[in-house]
Residue frames relative to the residue before (quaternion, step in Angstrom):
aa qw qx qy qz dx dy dz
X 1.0000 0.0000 0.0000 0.0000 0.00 0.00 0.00
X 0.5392 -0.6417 0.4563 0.2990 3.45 -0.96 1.06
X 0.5290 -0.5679 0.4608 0.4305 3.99 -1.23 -0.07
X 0.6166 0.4852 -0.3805 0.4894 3.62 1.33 0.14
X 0.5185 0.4997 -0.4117 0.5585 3.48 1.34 -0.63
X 0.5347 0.6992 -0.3253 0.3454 3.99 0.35 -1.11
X 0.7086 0.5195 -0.1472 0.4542 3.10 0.89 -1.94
X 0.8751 0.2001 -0.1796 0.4022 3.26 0.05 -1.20
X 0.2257 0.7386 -0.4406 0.4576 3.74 1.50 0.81
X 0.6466 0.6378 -0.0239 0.4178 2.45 0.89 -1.86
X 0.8864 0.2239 -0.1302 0.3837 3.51 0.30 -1.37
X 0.5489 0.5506 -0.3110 0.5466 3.55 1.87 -0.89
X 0.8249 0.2546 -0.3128 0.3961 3.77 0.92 -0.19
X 0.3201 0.7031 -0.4722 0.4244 3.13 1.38 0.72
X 0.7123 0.5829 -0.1608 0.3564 3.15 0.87 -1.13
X 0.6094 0.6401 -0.0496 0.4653 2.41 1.18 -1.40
X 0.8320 0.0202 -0.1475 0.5344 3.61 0.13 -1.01
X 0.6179 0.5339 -0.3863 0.4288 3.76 0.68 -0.19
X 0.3081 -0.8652 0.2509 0.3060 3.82 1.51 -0.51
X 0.5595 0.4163 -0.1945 0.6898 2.90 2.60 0.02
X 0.3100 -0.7194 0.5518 0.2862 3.71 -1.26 0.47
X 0.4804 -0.4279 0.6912 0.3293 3.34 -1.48 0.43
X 0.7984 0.2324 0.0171 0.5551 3.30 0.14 -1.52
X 0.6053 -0.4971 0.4503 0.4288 3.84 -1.70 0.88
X 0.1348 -0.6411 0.7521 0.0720 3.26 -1.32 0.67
X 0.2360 0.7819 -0.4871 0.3094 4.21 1.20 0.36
X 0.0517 0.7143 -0.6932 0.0813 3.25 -0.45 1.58
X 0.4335 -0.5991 0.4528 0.4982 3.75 -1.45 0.21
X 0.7222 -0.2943 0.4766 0.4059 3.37 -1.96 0.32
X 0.7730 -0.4640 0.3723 0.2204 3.16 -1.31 0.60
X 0.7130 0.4043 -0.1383 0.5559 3.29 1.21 -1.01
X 0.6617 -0.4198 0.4433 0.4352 3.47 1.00 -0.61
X 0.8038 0.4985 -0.1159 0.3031 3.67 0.84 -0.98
X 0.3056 -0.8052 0.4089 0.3018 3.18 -0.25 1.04
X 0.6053 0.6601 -0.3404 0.2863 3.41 1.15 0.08
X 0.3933 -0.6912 0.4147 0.4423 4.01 -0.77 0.73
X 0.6153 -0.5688 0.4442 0.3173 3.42 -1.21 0.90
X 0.0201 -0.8508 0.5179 0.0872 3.70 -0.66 0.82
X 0.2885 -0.6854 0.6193 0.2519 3.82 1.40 0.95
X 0.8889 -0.1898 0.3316 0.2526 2.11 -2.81 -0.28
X 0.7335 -0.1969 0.4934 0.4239 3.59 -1.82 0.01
X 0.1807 -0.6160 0.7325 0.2268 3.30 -1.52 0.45
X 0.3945 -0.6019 0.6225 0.3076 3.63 -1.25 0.09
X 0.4507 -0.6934 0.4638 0.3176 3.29 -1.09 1.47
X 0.2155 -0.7566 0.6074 0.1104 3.96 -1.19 0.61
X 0.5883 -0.4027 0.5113 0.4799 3.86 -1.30 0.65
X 0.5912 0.5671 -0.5710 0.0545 3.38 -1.28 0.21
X 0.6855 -0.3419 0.2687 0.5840 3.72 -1.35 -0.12
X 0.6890 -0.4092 0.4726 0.3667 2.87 -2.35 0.20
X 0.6491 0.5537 -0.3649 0.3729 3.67 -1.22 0.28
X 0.6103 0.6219 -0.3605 0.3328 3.48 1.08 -1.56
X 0.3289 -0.5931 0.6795 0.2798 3.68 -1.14 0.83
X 0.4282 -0.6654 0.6080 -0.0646 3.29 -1.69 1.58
X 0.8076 0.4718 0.0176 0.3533 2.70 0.46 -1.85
X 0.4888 -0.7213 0.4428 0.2114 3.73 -1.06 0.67
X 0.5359 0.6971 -0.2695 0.3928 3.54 -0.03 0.11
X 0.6306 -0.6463 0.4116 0.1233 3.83 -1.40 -0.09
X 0.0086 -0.8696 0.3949 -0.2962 3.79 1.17 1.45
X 0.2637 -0.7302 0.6178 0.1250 3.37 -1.47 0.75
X 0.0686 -0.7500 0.6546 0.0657 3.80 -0.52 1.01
X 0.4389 -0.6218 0.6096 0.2216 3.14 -1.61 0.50
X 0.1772 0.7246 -0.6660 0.0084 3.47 -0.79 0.64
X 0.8129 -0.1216 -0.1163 0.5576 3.36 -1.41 1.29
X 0.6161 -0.7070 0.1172 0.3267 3.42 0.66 1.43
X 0.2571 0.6178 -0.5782 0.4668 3.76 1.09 1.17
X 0.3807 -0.7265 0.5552 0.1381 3.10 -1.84 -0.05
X 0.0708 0.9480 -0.3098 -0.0147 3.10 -0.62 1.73
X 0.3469 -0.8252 0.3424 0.2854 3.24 -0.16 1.05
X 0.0622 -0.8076 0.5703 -0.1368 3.49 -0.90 1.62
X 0.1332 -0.8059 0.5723 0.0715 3.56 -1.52 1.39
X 0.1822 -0.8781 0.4393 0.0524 2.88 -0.92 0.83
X 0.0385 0.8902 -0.4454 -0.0881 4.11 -0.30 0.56
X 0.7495 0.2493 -0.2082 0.5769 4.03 -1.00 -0.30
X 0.7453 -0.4993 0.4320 0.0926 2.82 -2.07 0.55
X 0.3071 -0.6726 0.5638 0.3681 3.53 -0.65 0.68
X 0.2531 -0.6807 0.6871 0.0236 3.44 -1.76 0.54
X 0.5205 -0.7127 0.3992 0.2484 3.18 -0.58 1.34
X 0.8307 0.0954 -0.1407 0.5301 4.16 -0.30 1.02
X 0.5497 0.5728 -0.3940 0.4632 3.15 1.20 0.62
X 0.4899 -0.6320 0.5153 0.3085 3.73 -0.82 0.90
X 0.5126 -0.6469 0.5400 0.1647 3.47 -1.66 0.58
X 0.0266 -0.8547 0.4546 0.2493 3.72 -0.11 0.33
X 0.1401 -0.8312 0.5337 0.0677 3.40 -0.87 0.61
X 0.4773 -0.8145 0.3299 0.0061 3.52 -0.51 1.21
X 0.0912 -0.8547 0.5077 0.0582 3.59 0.08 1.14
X 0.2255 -0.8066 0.5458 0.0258 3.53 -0.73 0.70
X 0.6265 -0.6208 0.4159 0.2215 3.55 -0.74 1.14
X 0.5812 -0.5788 0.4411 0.3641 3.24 -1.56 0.82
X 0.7967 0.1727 -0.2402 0.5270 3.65 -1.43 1.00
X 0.6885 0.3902 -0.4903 0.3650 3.62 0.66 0.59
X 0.4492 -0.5409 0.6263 0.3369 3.65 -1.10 -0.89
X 0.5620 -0.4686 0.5760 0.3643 3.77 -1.83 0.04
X 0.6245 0.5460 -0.3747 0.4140 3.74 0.78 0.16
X 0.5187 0.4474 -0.4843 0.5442 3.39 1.71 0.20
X 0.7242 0.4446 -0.3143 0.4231 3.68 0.57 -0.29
X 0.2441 0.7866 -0.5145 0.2388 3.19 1.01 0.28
X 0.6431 0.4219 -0.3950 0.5024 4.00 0.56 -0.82
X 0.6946 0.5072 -0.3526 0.3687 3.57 0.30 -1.34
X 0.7797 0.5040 -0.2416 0.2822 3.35 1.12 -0.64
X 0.6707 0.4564 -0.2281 0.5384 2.84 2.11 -0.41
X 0.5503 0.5554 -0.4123 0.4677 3.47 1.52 0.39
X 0.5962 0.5181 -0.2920 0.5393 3.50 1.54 -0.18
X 0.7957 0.4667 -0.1934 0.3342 3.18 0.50 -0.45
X 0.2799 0.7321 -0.4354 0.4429 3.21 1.92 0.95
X 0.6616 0.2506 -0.0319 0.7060 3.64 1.31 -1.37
X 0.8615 0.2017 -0.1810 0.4294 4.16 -0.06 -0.19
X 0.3585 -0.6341 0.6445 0.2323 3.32 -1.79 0.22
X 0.1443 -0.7523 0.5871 -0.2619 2.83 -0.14 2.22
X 0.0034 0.7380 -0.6731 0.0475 3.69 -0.82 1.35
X 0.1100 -0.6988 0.6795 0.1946 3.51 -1.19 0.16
X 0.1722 -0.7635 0.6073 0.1362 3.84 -1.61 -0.14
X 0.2080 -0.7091 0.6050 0.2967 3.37 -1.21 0.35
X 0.3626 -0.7829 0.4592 0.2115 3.31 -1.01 1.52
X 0.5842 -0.5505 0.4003 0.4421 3.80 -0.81 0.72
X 0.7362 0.1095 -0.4708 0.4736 2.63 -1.60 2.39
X 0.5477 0.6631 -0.2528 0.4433 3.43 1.37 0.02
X 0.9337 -0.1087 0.1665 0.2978 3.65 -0.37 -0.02
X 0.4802 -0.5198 0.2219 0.6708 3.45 1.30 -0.26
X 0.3891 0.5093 -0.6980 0.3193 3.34 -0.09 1.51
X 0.7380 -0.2293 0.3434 0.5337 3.39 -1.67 0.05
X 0.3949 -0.5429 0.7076 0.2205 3.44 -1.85 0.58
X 0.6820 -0.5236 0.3471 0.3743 3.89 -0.90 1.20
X 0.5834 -0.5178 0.5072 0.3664 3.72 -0.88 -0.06
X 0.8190 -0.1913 0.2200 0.4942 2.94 0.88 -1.91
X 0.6605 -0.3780 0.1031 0.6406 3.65 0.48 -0.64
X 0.2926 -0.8672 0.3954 0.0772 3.49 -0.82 0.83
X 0.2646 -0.8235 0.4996 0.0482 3.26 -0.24 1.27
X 0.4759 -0.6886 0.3380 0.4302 4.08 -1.11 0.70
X 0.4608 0.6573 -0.4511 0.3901 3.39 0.69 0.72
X 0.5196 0.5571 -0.2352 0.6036 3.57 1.51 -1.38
X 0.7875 0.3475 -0.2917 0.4171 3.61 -0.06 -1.26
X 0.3431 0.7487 -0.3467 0.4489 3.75 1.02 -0.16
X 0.9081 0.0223 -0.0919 0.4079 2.47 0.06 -1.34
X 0.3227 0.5909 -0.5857 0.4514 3.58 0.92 0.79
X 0.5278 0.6043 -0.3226 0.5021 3.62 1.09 -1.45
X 0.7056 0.3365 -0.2812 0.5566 4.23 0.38 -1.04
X 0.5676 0.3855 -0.5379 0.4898 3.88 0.22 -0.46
X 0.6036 0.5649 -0.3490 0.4412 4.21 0.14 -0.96
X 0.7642 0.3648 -0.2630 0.4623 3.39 0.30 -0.98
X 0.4396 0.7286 -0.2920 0.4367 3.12 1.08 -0.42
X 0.7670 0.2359 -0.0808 0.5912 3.54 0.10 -1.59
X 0.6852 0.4570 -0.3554 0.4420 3.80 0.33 -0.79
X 0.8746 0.0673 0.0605 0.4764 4.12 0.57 -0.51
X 0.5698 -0.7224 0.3831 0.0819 3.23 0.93 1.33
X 0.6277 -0.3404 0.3692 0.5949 3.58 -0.74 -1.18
X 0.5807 0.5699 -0.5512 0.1847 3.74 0.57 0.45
X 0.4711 -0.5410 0.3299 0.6136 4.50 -0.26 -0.16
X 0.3916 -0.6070 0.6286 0.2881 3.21 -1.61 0.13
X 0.2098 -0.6393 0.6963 0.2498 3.94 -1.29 0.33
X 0.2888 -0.7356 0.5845 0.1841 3.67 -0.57 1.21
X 0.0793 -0.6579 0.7489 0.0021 4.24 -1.05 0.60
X 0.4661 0.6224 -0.6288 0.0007 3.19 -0.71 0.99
X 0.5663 -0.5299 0.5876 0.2308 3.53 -1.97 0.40
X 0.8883 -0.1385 0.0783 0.4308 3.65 -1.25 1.18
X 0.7340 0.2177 -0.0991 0.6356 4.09 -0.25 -1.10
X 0.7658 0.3400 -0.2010 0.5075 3.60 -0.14 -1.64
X 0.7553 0.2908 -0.4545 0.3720 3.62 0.62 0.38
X 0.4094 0.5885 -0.3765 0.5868 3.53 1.16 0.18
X 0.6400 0.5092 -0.3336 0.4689 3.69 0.71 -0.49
X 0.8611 0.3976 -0.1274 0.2903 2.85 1.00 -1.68
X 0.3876 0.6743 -0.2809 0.5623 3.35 2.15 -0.26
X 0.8974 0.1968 -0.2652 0.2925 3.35 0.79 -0.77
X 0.5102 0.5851 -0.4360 0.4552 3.25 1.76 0.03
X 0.5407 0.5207 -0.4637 0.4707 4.06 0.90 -0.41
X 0.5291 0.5576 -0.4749 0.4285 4.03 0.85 -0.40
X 0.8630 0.1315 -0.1081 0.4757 3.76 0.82 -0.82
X 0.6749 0.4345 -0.2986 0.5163 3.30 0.98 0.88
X 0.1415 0.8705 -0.4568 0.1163 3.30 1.34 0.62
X 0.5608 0.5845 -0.3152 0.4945 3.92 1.63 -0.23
X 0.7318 0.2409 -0.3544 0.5299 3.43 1.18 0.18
X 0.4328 0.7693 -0.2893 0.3704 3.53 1.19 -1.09
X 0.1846 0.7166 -0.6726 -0.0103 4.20 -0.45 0.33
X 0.8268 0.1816 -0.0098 0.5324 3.76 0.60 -0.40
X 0.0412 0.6224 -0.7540 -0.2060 3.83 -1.55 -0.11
X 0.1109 0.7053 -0.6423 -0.2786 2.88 -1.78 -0.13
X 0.3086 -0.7937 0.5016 0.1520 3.59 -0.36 1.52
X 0.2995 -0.8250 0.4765 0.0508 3.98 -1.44 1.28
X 0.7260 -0.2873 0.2236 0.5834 3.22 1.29 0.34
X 0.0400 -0.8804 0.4329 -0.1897 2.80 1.90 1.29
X 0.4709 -0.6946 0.4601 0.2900 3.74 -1.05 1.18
X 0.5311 -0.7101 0.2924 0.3580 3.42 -0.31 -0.10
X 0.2659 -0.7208 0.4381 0.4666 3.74 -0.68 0.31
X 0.6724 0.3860 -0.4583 0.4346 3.35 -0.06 0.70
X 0.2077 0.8721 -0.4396 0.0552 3.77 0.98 0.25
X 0.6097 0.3657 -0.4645 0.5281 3.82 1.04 -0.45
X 0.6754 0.5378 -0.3908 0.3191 3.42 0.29 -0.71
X 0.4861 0.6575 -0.3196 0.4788 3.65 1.37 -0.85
X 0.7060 0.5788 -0.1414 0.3829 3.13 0.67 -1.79
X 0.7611 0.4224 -0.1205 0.4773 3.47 0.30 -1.51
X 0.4835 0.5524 -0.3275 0.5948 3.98 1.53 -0.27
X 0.7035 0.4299 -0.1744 0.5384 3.56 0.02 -1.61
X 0.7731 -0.0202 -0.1214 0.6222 4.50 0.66 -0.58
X 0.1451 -0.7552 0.6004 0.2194 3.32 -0.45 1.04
X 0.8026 -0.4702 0.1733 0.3237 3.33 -1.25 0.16
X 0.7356 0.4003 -0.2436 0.4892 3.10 1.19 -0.71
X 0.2206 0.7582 -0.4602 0.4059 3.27 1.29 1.03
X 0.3064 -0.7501 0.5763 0.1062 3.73 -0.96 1.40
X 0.6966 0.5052 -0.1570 0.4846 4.11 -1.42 -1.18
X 0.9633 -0.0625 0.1776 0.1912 2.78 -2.08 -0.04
X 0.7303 0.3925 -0.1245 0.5451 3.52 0.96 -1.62
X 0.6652 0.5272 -0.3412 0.4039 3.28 0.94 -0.71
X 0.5280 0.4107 -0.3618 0.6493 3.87 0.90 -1.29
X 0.6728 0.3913 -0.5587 0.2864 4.04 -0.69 -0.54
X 0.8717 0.1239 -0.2094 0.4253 3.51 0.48 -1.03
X 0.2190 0.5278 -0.6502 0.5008 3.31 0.57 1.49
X 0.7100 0.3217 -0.4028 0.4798 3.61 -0.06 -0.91
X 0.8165 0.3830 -0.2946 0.3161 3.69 0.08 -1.66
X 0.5170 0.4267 -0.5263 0.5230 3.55 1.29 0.63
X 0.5358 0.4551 -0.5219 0.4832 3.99 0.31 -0.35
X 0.6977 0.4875 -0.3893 0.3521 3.49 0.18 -1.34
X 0.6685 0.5835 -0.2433 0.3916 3.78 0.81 -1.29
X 0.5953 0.5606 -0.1720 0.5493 3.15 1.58 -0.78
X 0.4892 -0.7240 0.2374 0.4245 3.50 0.99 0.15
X 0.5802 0.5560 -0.5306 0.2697 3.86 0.86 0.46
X 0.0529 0.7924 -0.4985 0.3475 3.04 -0.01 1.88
X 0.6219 -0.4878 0.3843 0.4771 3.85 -0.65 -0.42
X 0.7052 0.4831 -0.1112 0.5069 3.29 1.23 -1.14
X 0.1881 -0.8370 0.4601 0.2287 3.32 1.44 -0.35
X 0.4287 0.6823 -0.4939 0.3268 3.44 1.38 0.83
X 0.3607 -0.7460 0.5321 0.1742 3.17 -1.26 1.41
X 0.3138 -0.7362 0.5746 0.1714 4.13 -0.92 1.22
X 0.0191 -0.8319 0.5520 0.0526 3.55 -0.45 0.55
X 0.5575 -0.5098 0.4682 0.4582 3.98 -0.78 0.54
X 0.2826 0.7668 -0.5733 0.0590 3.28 -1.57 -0.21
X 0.6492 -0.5495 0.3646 0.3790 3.72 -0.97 0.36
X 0.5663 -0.6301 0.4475 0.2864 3.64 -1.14 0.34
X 0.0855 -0.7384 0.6364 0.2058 4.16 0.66 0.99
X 0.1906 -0.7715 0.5800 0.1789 3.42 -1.43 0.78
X 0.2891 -0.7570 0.5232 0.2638 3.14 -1.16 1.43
X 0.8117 -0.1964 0.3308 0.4394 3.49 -0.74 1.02
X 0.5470 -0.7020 0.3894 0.2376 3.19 -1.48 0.08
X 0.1831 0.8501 -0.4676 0.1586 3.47 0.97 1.48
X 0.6791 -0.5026 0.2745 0.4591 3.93 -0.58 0.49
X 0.0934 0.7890 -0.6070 -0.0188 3.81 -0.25 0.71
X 0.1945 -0.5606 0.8049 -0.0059 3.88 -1.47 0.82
X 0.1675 -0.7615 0.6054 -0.1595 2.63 -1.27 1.82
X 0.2623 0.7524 -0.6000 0.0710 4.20 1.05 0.36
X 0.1872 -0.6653 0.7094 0.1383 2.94 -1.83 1.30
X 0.5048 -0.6462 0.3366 0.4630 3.58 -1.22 -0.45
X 0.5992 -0.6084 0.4224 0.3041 3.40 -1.34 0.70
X 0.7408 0.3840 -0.2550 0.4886 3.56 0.71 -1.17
X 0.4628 -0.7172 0.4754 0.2133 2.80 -1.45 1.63
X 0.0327 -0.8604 0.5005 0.0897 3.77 0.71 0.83
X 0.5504 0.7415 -0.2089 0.3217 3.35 1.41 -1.34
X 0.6919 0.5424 -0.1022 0.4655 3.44 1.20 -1.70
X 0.2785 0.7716 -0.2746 0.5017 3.48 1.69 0.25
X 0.5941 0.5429 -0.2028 0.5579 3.52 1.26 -1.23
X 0.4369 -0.6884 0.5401 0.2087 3.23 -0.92 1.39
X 0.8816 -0.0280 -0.1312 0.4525 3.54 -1.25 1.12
X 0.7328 0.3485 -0.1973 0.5501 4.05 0.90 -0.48
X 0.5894 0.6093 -0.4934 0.1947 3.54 0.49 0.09
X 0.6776 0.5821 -0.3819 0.2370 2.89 0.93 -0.41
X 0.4762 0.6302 -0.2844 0.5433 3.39 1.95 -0.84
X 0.6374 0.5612 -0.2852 0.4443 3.30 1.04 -0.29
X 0.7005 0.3854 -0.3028 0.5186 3.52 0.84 -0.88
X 0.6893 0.4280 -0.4250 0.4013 3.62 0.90 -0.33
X 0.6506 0.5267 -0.4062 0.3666 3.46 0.97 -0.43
X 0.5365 0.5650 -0.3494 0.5204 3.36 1.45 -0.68
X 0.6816 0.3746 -0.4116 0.4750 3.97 0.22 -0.51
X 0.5271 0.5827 -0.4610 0.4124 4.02 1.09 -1.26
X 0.5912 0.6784 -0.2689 0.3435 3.86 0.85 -1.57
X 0.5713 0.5106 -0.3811 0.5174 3.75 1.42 -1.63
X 0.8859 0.2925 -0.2940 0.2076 3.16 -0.38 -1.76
X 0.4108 0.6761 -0.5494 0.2688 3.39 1.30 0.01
X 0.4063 0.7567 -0.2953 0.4185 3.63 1.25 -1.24
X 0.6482 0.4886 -0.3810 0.4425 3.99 0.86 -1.00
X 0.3736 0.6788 -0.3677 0.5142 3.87 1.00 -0.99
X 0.5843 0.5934 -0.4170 0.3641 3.98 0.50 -0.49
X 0.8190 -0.0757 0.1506 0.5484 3.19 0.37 -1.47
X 0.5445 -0.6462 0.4151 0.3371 3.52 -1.13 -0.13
X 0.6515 0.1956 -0.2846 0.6755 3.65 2.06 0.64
X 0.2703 0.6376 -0.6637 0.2826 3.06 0.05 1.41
X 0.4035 -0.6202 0.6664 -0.0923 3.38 -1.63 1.26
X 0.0153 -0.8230 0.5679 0.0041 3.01 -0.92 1.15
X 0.0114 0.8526 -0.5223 -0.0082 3.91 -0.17 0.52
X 0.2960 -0.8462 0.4268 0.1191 3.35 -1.23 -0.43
X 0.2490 -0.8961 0.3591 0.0776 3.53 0.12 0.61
X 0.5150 -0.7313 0.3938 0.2120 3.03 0.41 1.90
X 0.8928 -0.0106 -0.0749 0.4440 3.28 -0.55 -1.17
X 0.5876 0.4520 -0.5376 0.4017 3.91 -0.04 0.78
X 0.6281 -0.4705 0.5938 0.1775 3.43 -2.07 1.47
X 0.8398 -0.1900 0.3062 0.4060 3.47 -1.10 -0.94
X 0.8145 0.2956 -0.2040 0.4556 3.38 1.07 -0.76
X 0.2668 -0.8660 0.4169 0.0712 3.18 0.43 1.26
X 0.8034 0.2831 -0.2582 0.4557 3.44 0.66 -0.88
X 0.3968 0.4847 -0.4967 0.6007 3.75 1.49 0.84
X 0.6544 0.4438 -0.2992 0.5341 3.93 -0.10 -1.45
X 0.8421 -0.0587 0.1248 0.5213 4.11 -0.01 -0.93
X 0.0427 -0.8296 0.5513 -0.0776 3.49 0.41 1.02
X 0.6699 0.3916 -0.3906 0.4953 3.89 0.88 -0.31
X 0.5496 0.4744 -0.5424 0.4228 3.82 1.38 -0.18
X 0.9009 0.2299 -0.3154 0.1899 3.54 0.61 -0.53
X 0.1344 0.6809 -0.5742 0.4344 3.54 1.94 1.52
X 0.8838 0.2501 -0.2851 0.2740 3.29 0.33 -0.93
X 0.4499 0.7190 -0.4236 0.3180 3.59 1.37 0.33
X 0.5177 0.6848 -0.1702 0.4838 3.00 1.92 -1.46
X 0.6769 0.4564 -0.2696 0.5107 3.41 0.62 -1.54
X 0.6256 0.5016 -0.4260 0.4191 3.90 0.20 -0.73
X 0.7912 0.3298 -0.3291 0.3961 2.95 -0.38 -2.13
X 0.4491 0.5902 -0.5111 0.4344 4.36 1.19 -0.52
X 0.7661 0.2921 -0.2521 0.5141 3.53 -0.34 -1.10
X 0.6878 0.3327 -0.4822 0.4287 3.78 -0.15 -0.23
X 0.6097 0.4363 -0.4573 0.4784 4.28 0.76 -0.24
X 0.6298 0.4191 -0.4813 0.4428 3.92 0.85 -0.92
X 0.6709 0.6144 -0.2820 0.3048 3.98 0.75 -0.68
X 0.6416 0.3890 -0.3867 0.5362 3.60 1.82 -0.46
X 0.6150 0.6457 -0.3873 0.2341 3.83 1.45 -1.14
């Protein structure tokens, strides 16, 4: 493999299995725009003071930081709220299409999580409890007392898998995008053992620093069991292309630990679905963005169908 092949090994599986870059991993939005998609008008709904209404691109305070939150489509009476998680080392401005293709039929918000995108930079080091509960201030303002259908992509779906384990009173759905794994150092350190040289070796050196929390978010990922949230509609999509297997002499141990990582993800709920999306890398809802409108839309209508 060339030192340019090496590189972007390197960086497309950084992302990828560590759920945070060392290095930018900042593609444009689907459309080109760096801007979050702010659809149509929402319709105003009964609900507490505070609730965001309105369509469009806003800072909320939560536990007095600043978070930057988008919001699109109308709320619909019995219908869950979706709320978008974004990967490590991106922003809610990569989701910006997915959000405006949802948000023809749902009220679909997204957020940058602190150290992310033009929110607040972390206090200090963040732990998945801390981000939580930024994640519960959000839900909060974005969906009132209605449920929320969580959509996240690699990091922000590892977040979201595990905050629906302990929050099953707000939680009605997941749908996980190549969700890191909960067991990802351990995955990692199997698939390159230690006395591993090259390419595989520098990847999970970094995607163990990174796991370790020197990230943007300075949030530290730790293994851990799969809490199950009850039995609420979950959509597992992993990727199809073996991009991973690219990795000189370890990739393949890699692509299997990385799929072993999905079905762990099932352990969530007692209807969770696993599938796969043939022709998309890591970014699934860039590579096949209508495979993951229409996961969203389901696992949506099957939560508005138990509430």
């Amino acid at each position: 493999m060339s030192r340019k092949g090496r590189t972007s090994a390197v960086i497309a599986l950084c992302c990828a299995v560590g759920g945070v870059g060392l290095v930018g991993c900042e593609e444009p939005s689907e459309d080109g725009s760096s801007q979050a998609a702010s659809g149509s008008s929402a319709s105003r709904r009964p609900a507490d003071d505070g609730v965001l209404t309105a369509a469009g691109t806003r800072k909320i305070k939560v536990g007095g930081r600043s978070v930057n939150v988008s919001c699109s489509g109308a709320f619909a009476e019995g219908k869950p709220v979706i709320v978008l998680l974004h990967g490590g080392g991106d922003s809610l401005q990569k989701m910006a299409g997915l959000q405006k293709k949802l948000s023809g039929r749902n009220r679909v918000c997204s957020y940058d999580r602190l150290g992310a995108g033009a929110s607040d930079k972390p206090d200090g080091p963040q732990t998945l409890d801390s981000t939580g509960k930024v994640l519960t201030g959000v839900i909060e303002r974005v969906s009132g007392d209605a449920p929320v259908v969580l959509g996240g992509h690699s990091l922000g779906g590892l977040i979201a898998a595990r905050y629906a384990g302990d929050n099953q009173d707000r939680v009605a759905g997941l749908v996980l995008m190549d969700a890191t794994s909960p067991t990802q150092k351990a995955d990692l350190t199997e698939a390159v053992p230690e006395s591993a040289t090259g390419p595989g070796a520098e990847l999970r050196d970094q995607t163990l620093a990174v796991l370790g929390g020197k990230n943007p978010e300075q949030l530290t990922v730790r293994d851990g069991k799969v809490r199950s949230a009850g039995d609420i509609p979950v959509e597992v999509v992993k990727h199809g292309k073996r991009y991973l297997a690219k990795v000189p002499e370890y990739g393949a141990a890699m692509e299997r630990a990385w799929s072993e990582g999905q079905r762990k993800w099932l352990a969530v709920s007692s209807r969770s679905k696993l599938s796969t999306a043939e022709n998309s890398e890591h970014y699934i809802y860039l590579d096949q963005p209508d495979v993951a409108v229409r996961a969203l839309q389901r696992v949506t209508s099957q939560a508005a169908d138990r509430a």
